[in-house]
C-alpha positions in Angstrom: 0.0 0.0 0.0 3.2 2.2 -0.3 1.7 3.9 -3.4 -1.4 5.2 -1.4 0.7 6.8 1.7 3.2 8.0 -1.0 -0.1 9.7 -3.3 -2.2 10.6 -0.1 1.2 12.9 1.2 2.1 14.1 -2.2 -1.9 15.3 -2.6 -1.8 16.7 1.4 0.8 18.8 0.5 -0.8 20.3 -2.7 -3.8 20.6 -0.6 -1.7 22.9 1.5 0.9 24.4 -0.5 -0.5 25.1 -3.7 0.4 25.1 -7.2 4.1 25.2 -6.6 3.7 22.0 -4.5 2.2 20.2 -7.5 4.8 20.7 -9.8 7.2 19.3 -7.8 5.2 16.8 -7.0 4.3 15.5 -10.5 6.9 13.3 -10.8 6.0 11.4 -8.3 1.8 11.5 -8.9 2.8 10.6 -12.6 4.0 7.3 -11.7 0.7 6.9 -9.8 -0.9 7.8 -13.1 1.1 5.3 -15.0 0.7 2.6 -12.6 -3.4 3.4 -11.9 -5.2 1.0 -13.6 -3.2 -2.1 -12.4 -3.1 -0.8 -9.3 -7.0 0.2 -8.8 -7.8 -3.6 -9.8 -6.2 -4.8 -6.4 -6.9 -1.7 -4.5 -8.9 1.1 -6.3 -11.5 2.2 -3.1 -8.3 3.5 -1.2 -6.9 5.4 -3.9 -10.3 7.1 -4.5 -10.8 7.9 -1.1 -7.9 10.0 -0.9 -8.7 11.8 -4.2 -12.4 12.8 -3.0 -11.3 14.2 0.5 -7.8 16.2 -1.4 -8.0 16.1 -4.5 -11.4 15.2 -6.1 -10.5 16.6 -9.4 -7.2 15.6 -10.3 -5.3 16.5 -13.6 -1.5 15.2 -14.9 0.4 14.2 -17.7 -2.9 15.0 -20.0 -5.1 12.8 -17.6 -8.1 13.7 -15.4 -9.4 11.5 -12.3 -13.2 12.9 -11.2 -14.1 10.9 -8.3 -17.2 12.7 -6.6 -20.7 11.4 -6.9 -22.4 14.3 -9.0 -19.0 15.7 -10.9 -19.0 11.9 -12.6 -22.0 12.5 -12.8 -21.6 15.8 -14.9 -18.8 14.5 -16.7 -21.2 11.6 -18.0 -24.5 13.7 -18.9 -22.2 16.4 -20.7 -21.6 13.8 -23.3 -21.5 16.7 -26.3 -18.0 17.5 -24.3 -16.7 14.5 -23.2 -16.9 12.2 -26.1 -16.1 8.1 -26.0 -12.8 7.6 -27.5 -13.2 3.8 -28.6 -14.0 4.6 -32.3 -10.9 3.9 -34.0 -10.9 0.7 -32.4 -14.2 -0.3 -33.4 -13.2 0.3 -36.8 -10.1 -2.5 -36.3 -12.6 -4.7 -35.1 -15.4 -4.8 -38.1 -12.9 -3.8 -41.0 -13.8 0.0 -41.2 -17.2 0.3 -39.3 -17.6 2.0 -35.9 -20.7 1.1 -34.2 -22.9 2.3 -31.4 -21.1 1.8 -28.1 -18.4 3.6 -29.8 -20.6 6.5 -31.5 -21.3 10.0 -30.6 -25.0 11.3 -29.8 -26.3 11.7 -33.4 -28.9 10.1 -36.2 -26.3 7.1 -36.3 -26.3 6.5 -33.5 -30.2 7.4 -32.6 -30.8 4.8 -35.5 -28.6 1.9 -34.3 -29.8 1.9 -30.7 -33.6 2.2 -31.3 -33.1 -1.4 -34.4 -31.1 -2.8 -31.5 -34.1 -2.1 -28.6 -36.4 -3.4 -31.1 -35.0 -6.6 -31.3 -34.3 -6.8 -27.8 -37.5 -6.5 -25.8 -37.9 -5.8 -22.4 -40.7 -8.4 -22.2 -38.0 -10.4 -23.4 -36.1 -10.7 -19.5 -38.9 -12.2 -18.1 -39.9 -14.4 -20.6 -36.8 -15.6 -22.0 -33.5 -14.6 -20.4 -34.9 -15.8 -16.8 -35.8 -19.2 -17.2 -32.7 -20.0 -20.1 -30.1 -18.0 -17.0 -32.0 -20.3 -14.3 -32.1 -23.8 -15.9 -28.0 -23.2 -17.8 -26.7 -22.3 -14.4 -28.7 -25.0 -12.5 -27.3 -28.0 -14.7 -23.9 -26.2 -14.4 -24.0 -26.6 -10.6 -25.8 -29.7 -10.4 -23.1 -31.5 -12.4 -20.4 -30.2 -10.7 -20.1 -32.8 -8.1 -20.1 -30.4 -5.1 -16.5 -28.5 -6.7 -16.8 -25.4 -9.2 -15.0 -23.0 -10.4 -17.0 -19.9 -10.9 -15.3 -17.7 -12.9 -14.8 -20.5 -16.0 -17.5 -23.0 -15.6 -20.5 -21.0 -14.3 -19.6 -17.0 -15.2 -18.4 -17.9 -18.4 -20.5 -20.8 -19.3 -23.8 -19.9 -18.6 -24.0 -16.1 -20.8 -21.8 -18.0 -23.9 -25.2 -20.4 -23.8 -27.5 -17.9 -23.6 -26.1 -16.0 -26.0 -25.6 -18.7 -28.6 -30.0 -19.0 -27.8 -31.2 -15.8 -27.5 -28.7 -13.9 -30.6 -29.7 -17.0 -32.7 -25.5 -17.4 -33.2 -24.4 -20.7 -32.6 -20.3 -20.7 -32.5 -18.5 -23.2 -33.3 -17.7 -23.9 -29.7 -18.5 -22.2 -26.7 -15.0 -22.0 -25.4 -14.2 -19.8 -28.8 -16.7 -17.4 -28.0 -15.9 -16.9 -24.8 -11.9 -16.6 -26.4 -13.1 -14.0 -29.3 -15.2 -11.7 -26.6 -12.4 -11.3 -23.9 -10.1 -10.6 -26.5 -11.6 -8.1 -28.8 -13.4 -6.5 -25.3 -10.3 -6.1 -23.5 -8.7 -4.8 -27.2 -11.7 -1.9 -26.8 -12.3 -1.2 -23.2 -9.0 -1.9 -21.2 -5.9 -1.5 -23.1 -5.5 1.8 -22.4 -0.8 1.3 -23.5 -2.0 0.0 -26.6 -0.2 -3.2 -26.1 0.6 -4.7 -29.8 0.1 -8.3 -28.3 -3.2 -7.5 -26.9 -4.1 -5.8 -30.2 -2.5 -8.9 -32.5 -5.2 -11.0 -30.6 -7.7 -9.0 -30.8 -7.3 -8.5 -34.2 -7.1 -12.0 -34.8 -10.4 -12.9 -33.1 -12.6 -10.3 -34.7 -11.5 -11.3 -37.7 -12.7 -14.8 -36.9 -15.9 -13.7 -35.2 -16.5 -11.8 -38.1 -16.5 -14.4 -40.2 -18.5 -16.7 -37.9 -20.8 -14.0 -38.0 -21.0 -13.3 -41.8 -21.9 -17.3 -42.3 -24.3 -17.4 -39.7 -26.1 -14.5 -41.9 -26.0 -16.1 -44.6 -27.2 -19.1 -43.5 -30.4 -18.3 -41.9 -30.9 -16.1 -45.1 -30.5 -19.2 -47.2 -33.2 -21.1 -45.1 -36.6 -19.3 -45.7 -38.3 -21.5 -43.4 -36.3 -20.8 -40.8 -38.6 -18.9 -38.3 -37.3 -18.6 -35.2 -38.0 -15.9 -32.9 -34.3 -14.8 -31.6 -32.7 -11.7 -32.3 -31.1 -12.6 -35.4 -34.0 -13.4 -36.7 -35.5 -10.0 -35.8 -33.0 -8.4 -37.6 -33.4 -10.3 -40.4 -37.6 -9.3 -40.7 -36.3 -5.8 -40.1 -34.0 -5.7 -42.9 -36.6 -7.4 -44.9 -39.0 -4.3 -44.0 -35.8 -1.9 -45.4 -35.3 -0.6 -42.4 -32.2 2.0 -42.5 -28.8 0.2 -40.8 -30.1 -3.3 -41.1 -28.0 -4.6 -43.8 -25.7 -7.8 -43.8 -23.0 -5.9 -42.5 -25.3 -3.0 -39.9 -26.6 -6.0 -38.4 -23.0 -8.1 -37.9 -21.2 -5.5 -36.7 -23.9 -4.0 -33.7 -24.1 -7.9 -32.8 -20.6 -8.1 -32.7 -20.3 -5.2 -30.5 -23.2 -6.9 -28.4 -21.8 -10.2 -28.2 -18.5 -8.8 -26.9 -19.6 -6.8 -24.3 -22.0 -10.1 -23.0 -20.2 -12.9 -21.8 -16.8 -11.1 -20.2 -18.4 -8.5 -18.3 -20.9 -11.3 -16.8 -18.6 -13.4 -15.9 -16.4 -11.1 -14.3 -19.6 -9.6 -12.1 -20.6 -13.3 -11.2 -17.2 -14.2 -9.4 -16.4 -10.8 -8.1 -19.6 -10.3 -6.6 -19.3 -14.2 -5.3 -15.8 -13.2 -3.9 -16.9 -10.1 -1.8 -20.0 -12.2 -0.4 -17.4 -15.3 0.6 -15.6 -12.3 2.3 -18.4 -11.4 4.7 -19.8 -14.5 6.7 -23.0 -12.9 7.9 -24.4 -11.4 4.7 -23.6 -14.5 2.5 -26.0 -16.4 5.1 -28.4 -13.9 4.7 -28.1 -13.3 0.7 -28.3 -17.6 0.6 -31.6 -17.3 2.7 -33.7 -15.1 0.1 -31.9 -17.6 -3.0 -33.6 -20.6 -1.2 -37.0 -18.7 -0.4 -37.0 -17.6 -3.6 -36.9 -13.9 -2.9 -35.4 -12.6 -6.1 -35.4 -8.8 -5.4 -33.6 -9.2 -1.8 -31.4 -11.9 -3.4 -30.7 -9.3 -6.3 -29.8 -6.5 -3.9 -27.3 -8.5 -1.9 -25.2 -9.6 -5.5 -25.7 -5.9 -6.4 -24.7 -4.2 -3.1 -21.6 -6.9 -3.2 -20.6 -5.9 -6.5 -20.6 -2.6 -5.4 -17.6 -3.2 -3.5 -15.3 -4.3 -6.3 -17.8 -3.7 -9.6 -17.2 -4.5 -13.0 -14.6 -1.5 -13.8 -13.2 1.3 -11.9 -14.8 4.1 -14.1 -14.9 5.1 -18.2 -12.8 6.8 -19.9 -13.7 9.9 -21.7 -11.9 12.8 -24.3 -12.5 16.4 -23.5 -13.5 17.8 -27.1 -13.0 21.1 -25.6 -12.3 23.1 -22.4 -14.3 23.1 -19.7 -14.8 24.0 -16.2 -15.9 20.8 -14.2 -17.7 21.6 -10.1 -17.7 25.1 -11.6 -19.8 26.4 -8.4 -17.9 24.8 -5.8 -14.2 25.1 -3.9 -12.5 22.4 -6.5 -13.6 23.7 -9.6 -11.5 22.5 -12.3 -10.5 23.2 -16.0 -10.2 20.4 -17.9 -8.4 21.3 -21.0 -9.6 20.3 -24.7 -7.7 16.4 -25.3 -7.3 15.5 -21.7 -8.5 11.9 -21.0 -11.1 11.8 -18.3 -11.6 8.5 -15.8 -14.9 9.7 -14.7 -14.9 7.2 -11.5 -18.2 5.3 -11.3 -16.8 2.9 -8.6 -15.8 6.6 -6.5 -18.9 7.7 -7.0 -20.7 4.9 -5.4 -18.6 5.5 -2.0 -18.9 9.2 -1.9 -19.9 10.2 1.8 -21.6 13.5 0.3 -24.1 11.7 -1.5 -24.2 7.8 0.2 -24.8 6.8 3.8 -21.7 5.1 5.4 -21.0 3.8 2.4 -18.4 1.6 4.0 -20.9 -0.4 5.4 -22.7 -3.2 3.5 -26.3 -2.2 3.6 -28.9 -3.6 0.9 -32.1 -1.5 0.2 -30.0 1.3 -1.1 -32.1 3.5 -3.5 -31.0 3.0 -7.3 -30.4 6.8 -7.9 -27.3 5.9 -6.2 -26.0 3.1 -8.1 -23.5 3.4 -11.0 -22.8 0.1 -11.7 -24.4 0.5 -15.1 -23.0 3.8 -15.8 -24.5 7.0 -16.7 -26.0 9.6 -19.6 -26.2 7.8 -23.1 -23.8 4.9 -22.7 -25.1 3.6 -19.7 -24.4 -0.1 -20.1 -26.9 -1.3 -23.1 -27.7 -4.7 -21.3 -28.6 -3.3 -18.2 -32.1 -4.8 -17.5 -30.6 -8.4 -18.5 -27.6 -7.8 -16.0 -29.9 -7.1 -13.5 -31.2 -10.2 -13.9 -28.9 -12.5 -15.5 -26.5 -11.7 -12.7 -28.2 -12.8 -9.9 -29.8 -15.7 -11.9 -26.3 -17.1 -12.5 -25.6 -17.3 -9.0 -28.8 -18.1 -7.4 -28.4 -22.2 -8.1 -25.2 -22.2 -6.4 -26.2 -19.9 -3.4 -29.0 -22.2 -2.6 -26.5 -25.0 -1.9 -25.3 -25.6 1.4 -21.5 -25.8 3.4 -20.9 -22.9 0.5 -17.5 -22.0 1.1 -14.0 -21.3 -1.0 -11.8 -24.2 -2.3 -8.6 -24.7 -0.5 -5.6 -22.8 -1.1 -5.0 -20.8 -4.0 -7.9 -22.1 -6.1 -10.0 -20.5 -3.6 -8.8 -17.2 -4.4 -10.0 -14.7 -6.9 -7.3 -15.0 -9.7 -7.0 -12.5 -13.0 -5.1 -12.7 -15.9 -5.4 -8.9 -17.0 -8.7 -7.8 -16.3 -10.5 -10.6 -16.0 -11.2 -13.5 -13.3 -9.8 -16.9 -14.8 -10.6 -18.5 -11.1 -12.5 -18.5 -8.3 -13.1 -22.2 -7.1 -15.9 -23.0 -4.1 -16.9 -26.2 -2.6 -20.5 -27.1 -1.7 -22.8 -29.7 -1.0 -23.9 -31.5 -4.0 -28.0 -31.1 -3.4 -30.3 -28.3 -4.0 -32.2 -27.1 -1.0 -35.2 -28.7 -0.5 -36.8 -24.9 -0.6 -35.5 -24.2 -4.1 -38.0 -24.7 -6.8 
C-alpha cells in the first residue's frame, strides 16, 4: 500500500501548498498515473478515497481523475463534451465500421440503438432470459459434483449459452466465443498502452468472429423457413421491411459489439460479486436465505450491493473535445483542457460520503439513484435490464447450496489474468435445497 501513503502525502501537500507543491510533485503523482489502472484492480476504493477528500479533481500528464458522486456525474450527462474515445478501435474490429457503443449522440447512433431495442424487448427478460439463465446455471452446478469453479465453468459458461440462444448465433464452440469476446473486449475497453500483443489477438479474433458471424447471416438467409423468434431473426424481418442500418454488415457489426460486451463482463460480475460475499460470513448467510426462499429482489440486492464493492470496472474513460470548467460552483472547480483523457470514477462515486450513507458499510435496500454500476448519460451499459437479472440468476443455483465455502488454497482465491477473473473455485454440497423450486 506504499503507493497510497506515497499519493495521499504528495496530494496533502498540494492541498496545503498550492500550485508550486504540484509541480514538484508530479513526478511522483505521474508514476501513480502510470501505474493506476493495475493498481485500482487490487486496490482502487483507497486510492479514490484519498482523491475525494484532497484532490477530487485531479489532472496530470494529460489525464483527469473525477471521483465525486455528482461531478462523474456531470462529466457523463455532458456527453456533447466528453466524447467516447473507442471509435478507432471499433473500426479495427469490423474492418472499417464504428458502431454504437463507440458512437457519438447523433442520427447514427439514434438509429442503431432504437433497431437494436427493437430486437431486444424488455418483455423479453422475463420471458426468455430468466428461465434459459436459471435452468444453464442450475445444470452447471448440479453436475459439478459439489466442486466449481466460478469464474470459468459457471460466469463464463452460462451467458456464452445464452447468448448462442437468445442472438440466434451458434459458435462453433462455446470456449471460442468466450476466447473471441475477452479478447476483442479487453482490445476496446481496457488496453489503455495499446499493447501490440493484446491488439495482434484482438485482431485476430474479430476477424474470426466476423467471419462466424458473416456465415451465420447467410445461412439463416439461405433457409426461408427458418422462423425462429431470436434476435437474429429480428433483424433479419427488419432488414426485410428496409429498415435503414439493417443490412448484412449493420446488423453483424452492432451484434458483434453486443456479443462482446456479453459474456466477459458477466462473468467477471458473477465471481467478483461471489468473492466479496465469501468475504463477509453474515451477509452471505443472509443473501443464501432469500436464494432458497426464492426472494429474487432481496437476493438481487445483496449480489448488487456486493458488487458494489469491487464492480465490474473502476470508471470510463472519456476525451474532452473542448475546455471546460468541471464543479464550476464549488471550492474544486477544475478546468479540464480540450484532449485531456477523463476517468470519470463510477466505482468513486458509489462510495462518496456526500451523496451515500456510510458507504463503507454493507447495507442492501439502497435506492437505485445511487447506483452506477451500469454507468451513466447515453452509454449507460446497453444490457442493463438483462444484467440485472442475469447476474443474480447465474448465481442463485449455487447460493441455494449448502456448506458454501472457497476451495482450499490458492484455487479458492480470486485469480485475473489482466482484467479478467480466470478463477474463483468454491466447494459445496452437492443437493439443492429442498426450498429451491
Amino acid at each position: 500500500m506504499s503507493l497510497i501513503d506515497d499519493l495521499q502525502a504528495q496530494l496533502k501537500q498540494v492541498h496545503t501548498d498550492g500550485a508550486a507543491a504540484l509541480v514538484s510533485a508530479e513526478a511522483n503523482i505521474g508514476t501513480f498515473i502510470d501505474h493506476f489502472k493495475q493498481h485500482t484492480l487490487q486496490y482502487p476504493e483507497p486510492v479514490f478515497a484519498v482523491l475525494r477528500q484532497v484532490k477530487p479533481v485531479l489532472i496530470v500528464k494529460n489525464t483527469a481523475i473525477i471521483t465525486r458522486f455528482a461531478d462523474v456525474q456531470e462529466v457523463l450527462s455532458r456527453d456533447d463534451v466528453f466524447q467516447v474515445t473507442y471509435k478507432e478501435k471499433m473500426e479495427v474490429v469490423t474492418g472499417g465500421k464504428n458502431f454504437f457503443l463507440g458512437m457519438q449522440n447523433g442520427p447514427d447512433y439514434e438509429r442503431d440503438v432504437a433497431n437494436m431495442r427493437s430486437v431486444m424487448r424488455r418483455d423479453d427478460v422475463a420471458k426468455w432470459v430468466v428461465p434459459f439463465v436459471a435452468k444453464t446455471a442450475e445444470a452447471c452446478v448440479a453436475s459439478s459434483n459439489g466442486s466449481l469453479d466460478v469464474a470459468v465453468q459457471l460466469g463464463r459458461a452460462v451467458p456464452a449459452k445464452w447468448v448462442a440462444a437468445y442472438f440466434g448465433c451458434p459458435p462453433p464452440t462455446d470456449q471460442e466465443l468466450v476466447d473471441w469476446g475477452t479478447a476483442i473486449f479487453q482490445f476496446l475497453f481496457c488496453d489503455l498502452k495499446n499493447d501490440p500483443t493484446c491488439g495482434a489477438t484482438a485482431r485476430a479474433a474479430s476477424v474470426k468472429a466476423c467471419a462466424w458471424l458473416d456465415d451465420t447471416i447467410a445461412k439463416r438467409k439461405a433457409d426461408p423457413n427458418n422462423k425462429t423468434d431470436d434476435v437474429l431473426g429480428r433483424c433479419l424481418e427488419l432488414q426485410k421491411a428496409n429498415v435503414p442500418g439493417m443490412d448484412d454488415l449493420g446488423i453483424r457489426n452492432n451484434l458483434i459489439g453486443l456479443l462482446t460486451g456479453a459474456i466477459p463482463t458477466t462473468a467477471k460480475c458473477c465471481a467478483q460479486a461471489l468473492d466479496e460475499l465469501l468475504k463477509r460470513p453474515a451477509e452471505l448467510e443472509k443473501a443464501q436465505q432469500a436464494a432458497r426462499a426464492n426472494d429474487d429482489a432481496l437476493f438481487s440486492q445483496y449480489v448488487f450491493e456486493a458488487l458494489r464493492f469491487n464492480p465490474n470496472n473502476p470508471g470510463v474513460f472519456r476525451i474532452a473535445a473542448e475546455d471546460y470548467v468541471v464543479a464550476r460552483d464549488s471550492a474544486h472547480a477544475t478546468l479540464i483542457p480540450k484532449g485531456t483523457s477523463v476517468l470519470a470514477s463510477t466505482q468513486s462515486a458509489m462510495f462518496d460520503e456526500r451523496f451515500v450513507d456510510a458507504p463503507n458499510e454493507f447495507r442492501v435496500g439502497r435506492p437505485e439513484y445511487m447506483s452506477m454500476m451500469w454507468g451513466y448519460g447515453i452509454h449507460t451499459c446497453f444490457g442493463q435490464y438483462i444484467n440485472r437479472v442475469q447476474i443474480p440468476g447465474v448465481l442463485k443455483p449455487l447460493l441455494r447450496r449448502r456448506n458454501l465455502r472457497r476451495a482450499p488454497g490458492d484455487a479458492g482465491q480470486l485469480g485475473y489474468s489482466g482484467p479478467f477473473p480466470t478463477r474463483l473455485g468454491v466447494e459445496f454440497e452437492v443437493a439443492a435445497s429442498a426450498s429451491a423450486s
